[in-house]
BAMI-614170 format. One record per residue (C-alpha): x, y, z; residue number from 1. Coordinates in steps of 0.001 Angstrom, whole numbers, plus 500000, padded with zeros to 6 digits. Each point is the difference from the previous one (the first is absolute). Layout:
<rs>
<r c1="X" c2="Y" c3="Z" torro="NUM"/>
...
</rs>
This chain:
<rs>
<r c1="610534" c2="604819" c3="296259" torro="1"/>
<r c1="502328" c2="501624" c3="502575" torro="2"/>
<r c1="498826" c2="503458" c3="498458" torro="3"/>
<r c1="495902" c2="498921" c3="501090" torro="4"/>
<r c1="501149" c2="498839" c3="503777" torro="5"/>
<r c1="502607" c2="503148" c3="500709" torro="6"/>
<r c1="496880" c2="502545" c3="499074" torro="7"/>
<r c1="498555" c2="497775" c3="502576" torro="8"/>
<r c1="502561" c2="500343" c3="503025" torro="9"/>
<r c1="499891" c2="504371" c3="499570" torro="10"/>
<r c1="497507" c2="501383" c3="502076" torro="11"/>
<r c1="497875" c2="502646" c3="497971" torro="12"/>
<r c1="499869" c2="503609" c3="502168" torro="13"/>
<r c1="499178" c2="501970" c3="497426" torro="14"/>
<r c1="496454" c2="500062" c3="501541" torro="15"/>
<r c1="501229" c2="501042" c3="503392" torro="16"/>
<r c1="502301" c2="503224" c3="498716" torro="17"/>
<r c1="498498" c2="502977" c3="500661" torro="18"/>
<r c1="500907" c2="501334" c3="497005" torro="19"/>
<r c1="499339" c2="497082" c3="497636" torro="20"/>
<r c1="496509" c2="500257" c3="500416" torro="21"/>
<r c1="497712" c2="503067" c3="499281" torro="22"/>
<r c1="497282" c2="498877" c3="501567" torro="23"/>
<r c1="501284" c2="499250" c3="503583" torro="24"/>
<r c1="502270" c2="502791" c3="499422" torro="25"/>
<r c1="496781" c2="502671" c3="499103" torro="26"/>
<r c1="497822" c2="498301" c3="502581" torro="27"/>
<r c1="502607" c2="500741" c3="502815" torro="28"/>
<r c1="500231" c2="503812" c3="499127" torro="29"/>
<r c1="496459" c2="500351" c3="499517" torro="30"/>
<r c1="499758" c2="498131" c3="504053" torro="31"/>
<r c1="502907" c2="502874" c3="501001" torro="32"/>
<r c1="498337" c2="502873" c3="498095" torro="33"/>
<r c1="496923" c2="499254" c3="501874" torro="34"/>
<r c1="501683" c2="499430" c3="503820" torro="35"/>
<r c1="502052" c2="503508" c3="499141" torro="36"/>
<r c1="497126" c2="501677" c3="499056" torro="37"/>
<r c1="498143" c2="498878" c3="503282" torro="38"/>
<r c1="503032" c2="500676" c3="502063" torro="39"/>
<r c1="499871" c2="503858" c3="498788" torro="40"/>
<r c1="496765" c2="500385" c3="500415" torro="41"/>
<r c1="499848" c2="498408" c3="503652" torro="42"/>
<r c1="503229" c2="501838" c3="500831" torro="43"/>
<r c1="498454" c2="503436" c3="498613" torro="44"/>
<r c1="496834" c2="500322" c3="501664" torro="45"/>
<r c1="501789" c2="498531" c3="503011" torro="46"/>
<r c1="502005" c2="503116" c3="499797" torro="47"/>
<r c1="496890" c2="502177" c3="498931" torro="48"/>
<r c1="498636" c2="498515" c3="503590" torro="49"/>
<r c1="502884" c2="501231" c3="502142" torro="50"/>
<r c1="500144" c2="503084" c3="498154" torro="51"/>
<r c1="496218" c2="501171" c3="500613" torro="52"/>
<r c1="498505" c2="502952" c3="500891" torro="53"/>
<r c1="499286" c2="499849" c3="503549" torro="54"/>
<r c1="497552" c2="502850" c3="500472" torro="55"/>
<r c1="499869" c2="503774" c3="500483" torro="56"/>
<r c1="502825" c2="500936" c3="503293" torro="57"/>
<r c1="499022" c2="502295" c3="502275" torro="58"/>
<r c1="502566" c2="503423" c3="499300" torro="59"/>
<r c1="499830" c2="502801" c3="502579" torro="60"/>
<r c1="499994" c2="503139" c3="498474" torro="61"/>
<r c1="501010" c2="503443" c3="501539" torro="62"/>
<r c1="497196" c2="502330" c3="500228" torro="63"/>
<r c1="502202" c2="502763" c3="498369" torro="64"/>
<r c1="500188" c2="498043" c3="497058" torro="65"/>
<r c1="496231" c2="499424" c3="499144" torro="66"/>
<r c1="497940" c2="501569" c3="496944" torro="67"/>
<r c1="498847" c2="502699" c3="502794" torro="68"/>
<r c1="503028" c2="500359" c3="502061" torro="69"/>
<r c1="499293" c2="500325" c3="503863" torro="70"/>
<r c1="502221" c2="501902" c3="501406" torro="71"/>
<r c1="500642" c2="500131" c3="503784" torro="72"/>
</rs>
């Protein structure tokens, strides 16, 4: 009888251990997968943003230089 009441008095954790259960334990770094993957891609194409071609600059060019050359 003091066996039945001591399994009584022990709290059971075994469901809250992140490794004692496979299915909170898959769940969570299938949730962490997903927010990394997210993260990269938000993070890349931030930096694909910033990094953008801004357009054709305007480069003076000496006359001397051309296909015909001008010279003076």
């Amino acid at each position: 009888m003091e066996d039945n009441i001591l399994a009584h008095d022990i709290p059971d954790s075994s469901k809250k251990d992140f490794a004692w259960s496979w299915v909170t334990s898959s769940r969570f770094l299938f949730y962490m997968q997903v927010v990394s993957i997210v993260a990269f891609l938000i993070g890349g194409s931030w930096g694909l943003y910033q990094h953008r071609y801004k357009g054709k600059p305007k480069v003076v060019v000496p006359e001397n230089t051309l296909y015909t050359p001008k010279y003076k």
